[in-house]
Backbone as XML, in Angstrom:
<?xml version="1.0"?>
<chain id="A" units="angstrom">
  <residue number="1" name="UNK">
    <atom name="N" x="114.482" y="20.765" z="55.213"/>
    <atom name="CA" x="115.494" y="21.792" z="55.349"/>
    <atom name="C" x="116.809" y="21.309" z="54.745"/>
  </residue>
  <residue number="2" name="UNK">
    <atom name="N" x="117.668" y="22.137" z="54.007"/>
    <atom name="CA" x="118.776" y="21.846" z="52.973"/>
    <atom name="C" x="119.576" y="21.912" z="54.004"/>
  </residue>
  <residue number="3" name="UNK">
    <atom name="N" x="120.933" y="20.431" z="54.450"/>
    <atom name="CA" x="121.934" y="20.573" z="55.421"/>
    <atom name="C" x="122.913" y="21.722" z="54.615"/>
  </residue>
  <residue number="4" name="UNK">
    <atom name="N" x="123.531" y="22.613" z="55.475"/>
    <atom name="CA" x="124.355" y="23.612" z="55.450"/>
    <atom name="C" x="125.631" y="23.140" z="54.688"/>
  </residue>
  <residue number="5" name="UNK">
    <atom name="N" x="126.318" y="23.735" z="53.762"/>
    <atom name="CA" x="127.935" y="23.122" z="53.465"/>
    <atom name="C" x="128.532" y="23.445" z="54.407"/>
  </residue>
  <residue number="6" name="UNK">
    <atom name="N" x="129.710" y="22.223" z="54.944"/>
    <atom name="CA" x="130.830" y="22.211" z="55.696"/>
    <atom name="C" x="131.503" y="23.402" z="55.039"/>
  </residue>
  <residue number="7" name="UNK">
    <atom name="N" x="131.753" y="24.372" z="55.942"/>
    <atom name="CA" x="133.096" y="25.568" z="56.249"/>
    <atom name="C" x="134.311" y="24.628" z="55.856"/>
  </residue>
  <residue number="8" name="UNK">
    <atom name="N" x="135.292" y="25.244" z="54.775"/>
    <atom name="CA" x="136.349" y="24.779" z="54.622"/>
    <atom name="C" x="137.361" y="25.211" z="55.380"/>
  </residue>
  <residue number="9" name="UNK">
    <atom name="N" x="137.846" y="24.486" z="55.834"/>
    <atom name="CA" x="138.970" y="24.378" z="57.710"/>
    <atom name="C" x="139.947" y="25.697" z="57.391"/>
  </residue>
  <residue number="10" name="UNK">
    <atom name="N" x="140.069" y="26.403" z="58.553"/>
    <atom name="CA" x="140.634" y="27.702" z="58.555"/>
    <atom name="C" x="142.002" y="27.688" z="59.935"/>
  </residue>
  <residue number="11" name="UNK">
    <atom name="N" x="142.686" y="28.395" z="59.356"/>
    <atom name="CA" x="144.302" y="28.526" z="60.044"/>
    <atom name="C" x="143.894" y="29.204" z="61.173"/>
  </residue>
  <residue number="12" name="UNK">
    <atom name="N" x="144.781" y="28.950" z="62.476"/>
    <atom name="CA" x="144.130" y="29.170" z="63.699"/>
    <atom name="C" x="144.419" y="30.554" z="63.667"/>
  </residue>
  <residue number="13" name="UNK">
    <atom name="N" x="145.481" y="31.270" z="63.057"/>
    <atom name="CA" x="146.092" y="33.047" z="63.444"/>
    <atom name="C" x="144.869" y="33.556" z="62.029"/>
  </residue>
  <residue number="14" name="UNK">
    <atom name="N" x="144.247" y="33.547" z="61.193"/>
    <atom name="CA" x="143.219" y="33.852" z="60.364"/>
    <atom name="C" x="142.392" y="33.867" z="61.053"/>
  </residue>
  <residue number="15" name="UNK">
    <atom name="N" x="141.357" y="32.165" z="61.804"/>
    <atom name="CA" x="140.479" y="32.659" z="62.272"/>
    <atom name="C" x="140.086" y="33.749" z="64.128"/>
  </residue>
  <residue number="16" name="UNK">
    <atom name="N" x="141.491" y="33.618" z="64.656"/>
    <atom name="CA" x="141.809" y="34.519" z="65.496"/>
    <atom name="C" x="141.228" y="36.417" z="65.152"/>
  </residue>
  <residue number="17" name="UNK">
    <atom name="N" x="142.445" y="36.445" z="63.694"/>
    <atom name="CA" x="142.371" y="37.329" z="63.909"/>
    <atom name="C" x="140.883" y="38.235" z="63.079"/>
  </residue>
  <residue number="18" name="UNK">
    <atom name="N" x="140.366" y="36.885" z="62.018"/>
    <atom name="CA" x="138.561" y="37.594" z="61.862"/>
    <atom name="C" x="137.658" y="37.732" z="63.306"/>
  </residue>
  <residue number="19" name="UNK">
    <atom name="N" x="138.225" y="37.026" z="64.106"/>
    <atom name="CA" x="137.609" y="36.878" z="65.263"/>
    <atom name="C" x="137.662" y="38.646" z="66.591"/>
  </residue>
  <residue number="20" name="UNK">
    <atom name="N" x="138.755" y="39.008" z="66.223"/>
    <atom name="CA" x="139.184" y="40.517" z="66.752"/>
    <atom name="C" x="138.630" y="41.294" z="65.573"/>
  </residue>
  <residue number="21" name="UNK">
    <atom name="N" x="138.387" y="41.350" z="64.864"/>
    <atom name="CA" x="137.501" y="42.136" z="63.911"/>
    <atom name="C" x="136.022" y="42.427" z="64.269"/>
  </residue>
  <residue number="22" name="UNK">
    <atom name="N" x="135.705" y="41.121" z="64.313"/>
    <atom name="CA" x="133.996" y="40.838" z="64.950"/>
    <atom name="C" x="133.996" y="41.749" z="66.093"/>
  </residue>
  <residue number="23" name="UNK">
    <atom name="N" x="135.039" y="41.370" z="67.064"/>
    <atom name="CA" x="134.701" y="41.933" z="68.380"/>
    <atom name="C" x="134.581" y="43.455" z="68.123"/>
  </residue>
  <residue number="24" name="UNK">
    <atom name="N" x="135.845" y="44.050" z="67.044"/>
    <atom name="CA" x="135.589" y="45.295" z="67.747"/>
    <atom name="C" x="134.543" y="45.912" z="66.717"/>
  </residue>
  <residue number="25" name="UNK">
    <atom name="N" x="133.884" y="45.437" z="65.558"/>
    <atom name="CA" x="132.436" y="46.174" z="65.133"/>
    <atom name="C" x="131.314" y="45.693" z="66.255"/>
  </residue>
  <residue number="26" name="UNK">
    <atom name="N" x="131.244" y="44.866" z="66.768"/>
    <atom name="CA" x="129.925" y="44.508" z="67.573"/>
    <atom name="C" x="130.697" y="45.360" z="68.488"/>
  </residue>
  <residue number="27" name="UNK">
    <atom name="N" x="131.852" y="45.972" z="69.054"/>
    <atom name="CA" x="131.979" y="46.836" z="70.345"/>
    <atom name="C" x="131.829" y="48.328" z="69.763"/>
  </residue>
  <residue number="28" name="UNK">
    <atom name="N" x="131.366" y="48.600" z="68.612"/>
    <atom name="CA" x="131.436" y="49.923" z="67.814"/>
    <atom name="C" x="130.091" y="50.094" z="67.934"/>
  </residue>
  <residue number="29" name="UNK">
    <atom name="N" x="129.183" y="49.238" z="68.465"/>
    <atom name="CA" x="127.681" y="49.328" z="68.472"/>
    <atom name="C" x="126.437" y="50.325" z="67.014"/>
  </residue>
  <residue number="30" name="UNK">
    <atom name="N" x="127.665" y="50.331" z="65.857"/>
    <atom name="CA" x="126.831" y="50.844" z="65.040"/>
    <atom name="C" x="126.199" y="49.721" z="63.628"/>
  </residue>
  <residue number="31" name="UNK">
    <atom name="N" x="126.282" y="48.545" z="64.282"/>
    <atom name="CA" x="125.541" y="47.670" z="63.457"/>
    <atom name="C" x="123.863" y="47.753" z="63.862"/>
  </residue>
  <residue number="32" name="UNK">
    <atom name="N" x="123.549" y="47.117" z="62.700"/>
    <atom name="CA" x="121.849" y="46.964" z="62.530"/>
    <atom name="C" x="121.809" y="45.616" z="63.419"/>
  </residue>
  <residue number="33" name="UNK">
    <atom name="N" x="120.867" y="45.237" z="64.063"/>
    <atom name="CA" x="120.126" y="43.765" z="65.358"/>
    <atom name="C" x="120.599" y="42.634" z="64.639"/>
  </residue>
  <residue number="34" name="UNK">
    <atom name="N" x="119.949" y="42.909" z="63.240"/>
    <atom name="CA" x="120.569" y="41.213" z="62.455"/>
    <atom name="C" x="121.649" y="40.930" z="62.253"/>
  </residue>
  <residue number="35" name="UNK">
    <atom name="N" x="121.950" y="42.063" z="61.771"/>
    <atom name="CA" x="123.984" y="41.891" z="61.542"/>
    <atom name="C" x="124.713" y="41.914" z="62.774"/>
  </residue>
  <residue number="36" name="UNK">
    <atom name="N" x="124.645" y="42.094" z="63.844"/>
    <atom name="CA" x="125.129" y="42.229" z="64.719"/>
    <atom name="C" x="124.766" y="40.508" z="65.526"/>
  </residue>
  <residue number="37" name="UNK">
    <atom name="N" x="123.753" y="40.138" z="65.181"/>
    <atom name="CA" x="123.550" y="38.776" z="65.615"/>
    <atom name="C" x="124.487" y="37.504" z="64.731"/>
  </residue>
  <residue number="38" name="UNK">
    <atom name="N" x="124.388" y="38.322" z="63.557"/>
    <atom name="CA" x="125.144" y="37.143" z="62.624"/>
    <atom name="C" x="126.878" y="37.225" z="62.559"/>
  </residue>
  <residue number="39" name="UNK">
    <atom name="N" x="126.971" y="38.821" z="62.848"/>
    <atom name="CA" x="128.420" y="38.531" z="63.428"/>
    <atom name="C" x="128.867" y="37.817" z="64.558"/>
  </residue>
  <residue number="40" name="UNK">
    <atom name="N" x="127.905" y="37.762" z="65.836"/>
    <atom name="CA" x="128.124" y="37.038" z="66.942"/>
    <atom name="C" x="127.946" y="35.611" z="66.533"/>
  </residue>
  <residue number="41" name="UNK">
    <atom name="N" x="126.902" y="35.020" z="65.758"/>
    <atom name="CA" x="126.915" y="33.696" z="65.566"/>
    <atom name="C" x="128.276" y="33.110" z="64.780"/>
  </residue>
  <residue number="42" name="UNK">
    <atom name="N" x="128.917" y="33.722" z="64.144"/>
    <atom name="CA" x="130.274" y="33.886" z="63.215"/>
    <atom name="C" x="131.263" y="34.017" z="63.908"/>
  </residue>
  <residue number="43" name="UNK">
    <atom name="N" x="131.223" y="34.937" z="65.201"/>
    <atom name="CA" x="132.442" y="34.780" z="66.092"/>
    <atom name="C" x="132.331" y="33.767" z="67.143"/>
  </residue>
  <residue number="44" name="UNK">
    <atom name="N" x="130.983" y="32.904" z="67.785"/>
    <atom name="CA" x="131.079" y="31.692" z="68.693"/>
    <atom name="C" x="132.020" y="30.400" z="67.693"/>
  </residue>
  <residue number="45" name="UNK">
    <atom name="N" x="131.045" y="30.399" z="66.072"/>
    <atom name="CA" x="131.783" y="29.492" z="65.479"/>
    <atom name="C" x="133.579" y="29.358" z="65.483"/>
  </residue>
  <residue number="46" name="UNK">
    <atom name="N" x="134.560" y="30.830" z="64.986"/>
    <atom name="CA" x="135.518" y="31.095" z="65.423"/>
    <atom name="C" x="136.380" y="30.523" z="66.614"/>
  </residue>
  <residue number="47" name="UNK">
    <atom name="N" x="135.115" y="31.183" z="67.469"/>
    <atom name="CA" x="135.926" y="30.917" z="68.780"/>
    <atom name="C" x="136.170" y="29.043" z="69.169"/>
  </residue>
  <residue number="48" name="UNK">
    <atom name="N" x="135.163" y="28.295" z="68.735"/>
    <atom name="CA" x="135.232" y="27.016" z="68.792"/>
    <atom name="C" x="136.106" y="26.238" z="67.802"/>
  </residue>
  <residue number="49" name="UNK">
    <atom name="N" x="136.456" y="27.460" z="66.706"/>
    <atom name="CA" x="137.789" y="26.639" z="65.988"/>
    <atom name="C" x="138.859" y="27.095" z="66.734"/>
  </residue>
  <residue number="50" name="UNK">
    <atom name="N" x="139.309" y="27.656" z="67.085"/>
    <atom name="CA" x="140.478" y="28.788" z="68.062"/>
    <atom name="C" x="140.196" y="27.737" z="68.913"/>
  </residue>
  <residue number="51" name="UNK">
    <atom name="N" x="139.398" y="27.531" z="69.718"/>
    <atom name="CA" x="139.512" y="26.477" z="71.123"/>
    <atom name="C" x="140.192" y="24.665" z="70.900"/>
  </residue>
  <residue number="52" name="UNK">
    <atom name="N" x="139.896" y="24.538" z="69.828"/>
    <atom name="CA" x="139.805" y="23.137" z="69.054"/>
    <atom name="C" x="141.450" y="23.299" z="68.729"/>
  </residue>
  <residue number="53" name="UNK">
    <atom name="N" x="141.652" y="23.892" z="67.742"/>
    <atom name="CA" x="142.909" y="24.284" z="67.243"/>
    <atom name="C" x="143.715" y="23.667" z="68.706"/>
  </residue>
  <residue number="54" name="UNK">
    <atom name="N" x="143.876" y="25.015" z="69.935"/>
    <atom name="CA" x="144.419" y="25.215" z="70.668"/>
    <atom name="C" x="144.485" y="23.598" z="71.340"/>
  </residue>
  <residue number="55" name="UNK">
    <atom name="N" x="143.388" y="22.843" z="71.157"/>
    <atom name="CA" x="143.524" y="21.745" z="72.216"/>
    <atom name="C" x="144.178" y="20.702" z="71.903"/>
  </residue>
  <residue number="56" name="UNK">
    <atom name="N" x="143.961" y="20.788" z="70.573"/>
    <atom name="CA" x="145.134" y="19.966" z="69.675"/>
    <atom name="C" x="146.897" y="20.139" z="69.458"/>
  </residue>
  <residue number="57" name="UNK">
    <atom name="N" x="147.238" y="21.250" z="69.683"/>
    <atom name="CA" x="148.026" y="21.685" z="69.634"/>
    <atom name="C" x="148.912" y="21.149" z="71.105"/>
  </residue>
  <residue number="58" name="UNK">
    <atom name="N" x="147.941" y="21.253" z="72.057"/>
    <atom name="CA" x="148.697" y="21.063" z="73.826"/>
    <atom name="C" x="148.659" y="19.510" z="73.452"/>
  </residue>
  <residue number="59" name="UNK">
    <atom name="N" x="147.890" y="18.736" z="73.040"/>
    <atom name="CA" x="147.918" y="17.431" z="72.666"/>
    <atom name="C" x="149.450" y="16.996" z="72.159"/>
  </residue>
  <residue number="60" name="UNK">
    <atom name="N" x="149.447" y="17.983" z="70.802"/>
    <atom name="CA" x="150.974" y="17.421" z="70.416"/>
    <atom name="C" x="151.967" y="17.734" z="71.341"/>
  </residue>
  <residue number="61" name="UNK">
    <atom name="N" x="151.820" y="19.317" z="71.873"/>
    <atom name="CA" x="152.744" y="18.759" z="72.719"/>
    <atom name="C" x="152.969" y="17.946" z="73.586"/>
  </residue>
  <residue number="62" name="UNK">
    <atom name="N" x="152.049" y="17.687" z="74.260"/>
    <atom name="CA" x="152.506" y="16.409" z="75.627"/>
    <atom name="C" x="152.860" y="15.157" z="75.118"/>
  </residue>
  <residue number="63" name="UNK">
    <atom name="N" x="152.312" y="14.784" z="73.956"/>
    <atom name="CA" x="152.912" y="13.707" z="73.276"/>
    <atom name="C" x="154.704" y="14.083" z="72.851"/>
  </residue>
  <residue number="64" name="UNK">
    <atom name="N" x="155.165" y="14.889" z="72.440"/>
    <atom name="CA" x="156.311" y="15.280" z="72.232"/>
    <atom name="C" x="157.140" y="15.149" z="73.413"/>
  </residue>
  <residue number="65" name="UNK">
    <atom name="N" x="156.333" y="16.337" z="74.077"/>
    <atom name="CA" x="157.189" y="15.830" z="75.581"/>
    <atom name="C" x="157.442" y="14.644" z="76.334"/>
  </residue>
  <residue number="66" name="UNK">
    <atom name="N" x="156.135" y="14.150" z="76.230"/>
    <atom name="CA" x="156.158" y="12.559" z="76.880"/>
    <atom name="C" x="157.501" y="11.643" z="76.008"/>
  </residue>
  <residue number="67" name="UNK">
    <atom name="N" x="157.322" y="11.762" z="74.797"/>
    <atom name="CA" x="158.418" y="11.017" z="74.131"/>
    <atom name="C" x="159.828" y="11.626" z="74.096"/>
  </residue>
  <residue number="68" name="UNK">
    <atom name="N" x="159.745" y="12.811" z="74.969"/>
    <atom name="CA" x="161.712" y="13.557" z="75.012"/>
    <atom name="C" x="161.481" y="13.229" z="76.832"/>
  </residue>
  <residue number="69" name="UNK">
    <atom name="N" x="160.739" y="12.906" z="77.868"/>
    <atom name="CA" x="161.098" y="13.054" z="78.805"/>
    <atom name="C" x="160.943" y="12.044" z="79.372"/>
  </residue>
  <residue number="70" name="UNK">
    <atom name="N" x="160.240" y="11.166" z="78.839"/>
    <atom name="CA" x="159.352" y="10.073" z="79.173"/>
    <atom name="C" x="157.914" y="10.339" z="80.209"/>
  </residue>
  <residue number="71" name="UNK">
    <atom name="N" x="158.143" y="11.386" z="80.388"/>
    <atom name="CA" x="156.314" y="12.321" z="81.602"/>
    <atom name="C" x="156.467" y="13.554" z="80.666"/>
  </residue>
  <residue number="72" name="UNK">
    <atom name="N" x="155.017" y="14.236" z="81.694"/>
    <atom name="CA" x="154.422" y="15.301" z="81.252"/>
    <atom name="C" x="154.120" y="15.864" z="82.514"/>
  </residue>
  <residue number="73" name="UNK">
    <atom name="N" x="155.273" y="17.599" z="82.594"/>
    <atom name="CA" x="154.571" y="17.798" z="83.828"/>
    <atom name="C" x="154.403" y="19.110" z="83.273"/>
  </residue>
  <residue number="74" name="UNK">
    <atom name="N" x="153.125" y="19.712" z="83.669"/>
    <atom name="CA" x="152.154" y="20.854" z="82.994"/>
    <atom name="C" x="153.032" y="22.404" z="83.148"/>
  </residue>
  <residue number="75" name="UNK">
    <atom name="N" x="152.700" y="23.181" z="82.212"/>
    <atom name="CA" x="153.402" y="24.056" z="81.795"/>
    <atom name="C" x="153.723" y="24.934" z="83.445"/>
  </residue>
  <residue number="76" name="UNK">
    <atom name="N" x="152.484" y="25.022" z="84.059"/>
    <atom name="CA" x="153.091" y="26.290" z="85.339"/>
    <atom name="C" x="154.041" y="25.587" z="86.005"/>
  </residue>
  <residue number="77" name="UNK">
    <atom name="N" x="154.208" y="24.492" z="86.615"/>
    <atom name="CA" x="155.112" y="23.860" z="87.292"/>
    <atom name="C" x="156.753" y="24.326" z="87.031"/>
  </residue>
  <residue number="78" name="UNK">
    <atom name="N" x="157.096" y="24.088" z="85.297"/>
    <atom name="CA" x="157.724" y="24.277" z="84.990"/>
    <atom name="C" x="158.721" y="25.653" z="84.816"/>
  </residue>
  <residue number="79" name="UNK">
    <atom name="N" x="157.504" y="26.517" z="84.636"/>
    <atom name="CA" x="157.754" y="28.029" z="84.602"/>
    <atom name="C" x="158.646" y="28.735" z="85.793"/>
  </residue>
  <residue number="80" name="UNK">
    <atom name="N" x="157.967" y="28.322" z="87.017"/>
    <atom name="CA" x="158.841" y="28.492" z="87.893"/>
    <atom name="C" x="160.596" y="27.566" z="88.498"/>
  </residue>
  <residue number="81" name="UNK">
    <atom name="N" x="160.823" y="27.099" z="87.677"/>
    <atom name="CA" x="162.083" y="25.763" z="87.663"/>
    <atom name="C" x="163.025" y="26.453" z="87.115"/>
  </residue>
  <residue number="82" name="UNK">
    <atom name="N" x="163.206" y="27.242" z="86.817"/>
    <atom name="CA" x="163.795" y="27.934" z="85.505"/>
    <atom name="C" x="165.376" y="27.740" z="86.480"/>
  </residue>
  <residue number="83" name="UNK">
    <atom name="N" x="166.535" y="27.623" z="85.701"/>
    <atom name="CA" x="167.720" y="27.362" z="86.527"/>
    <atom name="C" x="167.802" y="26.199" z="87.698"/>
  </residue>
  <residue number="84" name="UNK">
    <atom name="N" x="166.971" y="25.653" z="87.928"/>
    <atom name="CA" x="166.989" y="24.736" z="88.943"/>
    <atom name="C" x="167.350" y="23.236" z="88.175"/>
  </residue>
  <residue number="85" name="UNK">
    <atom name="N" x="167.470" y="22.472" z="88.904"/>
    <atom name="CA" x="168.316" y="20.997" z="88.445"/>
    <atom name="C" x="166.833" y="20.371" z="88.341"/>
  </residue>
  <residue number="86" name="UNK">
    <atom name="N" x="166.742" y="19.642" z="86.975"/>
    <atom name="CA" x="165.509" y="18.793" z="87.118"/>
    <atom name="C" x="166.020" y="17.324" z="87.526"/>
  </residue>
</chain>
């Protein structure tokens, strides 16, 4: 069996938003079984770059933060602090 070519790496708001495309023809239910399978196999891939993206992203930040605050304290905590003395 011939290994597949590597997908050349895609911008997280691109593959987002092919990803809301997928959803709403597979929610239009007028695809044919195969196409409708190969769009779903096309939007898990998506969704695992969107997840990846995203996890990398909270990565930099806590590293950022860690190096402006010297800690990292997680986003809800904070949300509610708003005006208060840290």
């Amino acid at each position: 069996m011939k290994e597949k070519e590597k997908e050349p790496e895609i911008r997280f708001e691109k593959a987002l938003e092919e990803l809301k495309g997928i959803v709403e023809k597979l929610e239009g239910g007028d695809l044919e079984l195969e196409e409708s399978l190969k769009m779903f196999e096309r939007g898990v891939r998506l969704m695992a770059v969107c997840q990846k993206k995203l996890e990398d992203a909270e990565r930099r930040v806590e590293i950022v933060s860690k190096g402006m605050k010297g800690g990292v304290k997680p986003f809800e905590e904070e949300a509610g602090e708003e005006g208060e003395e840290k």
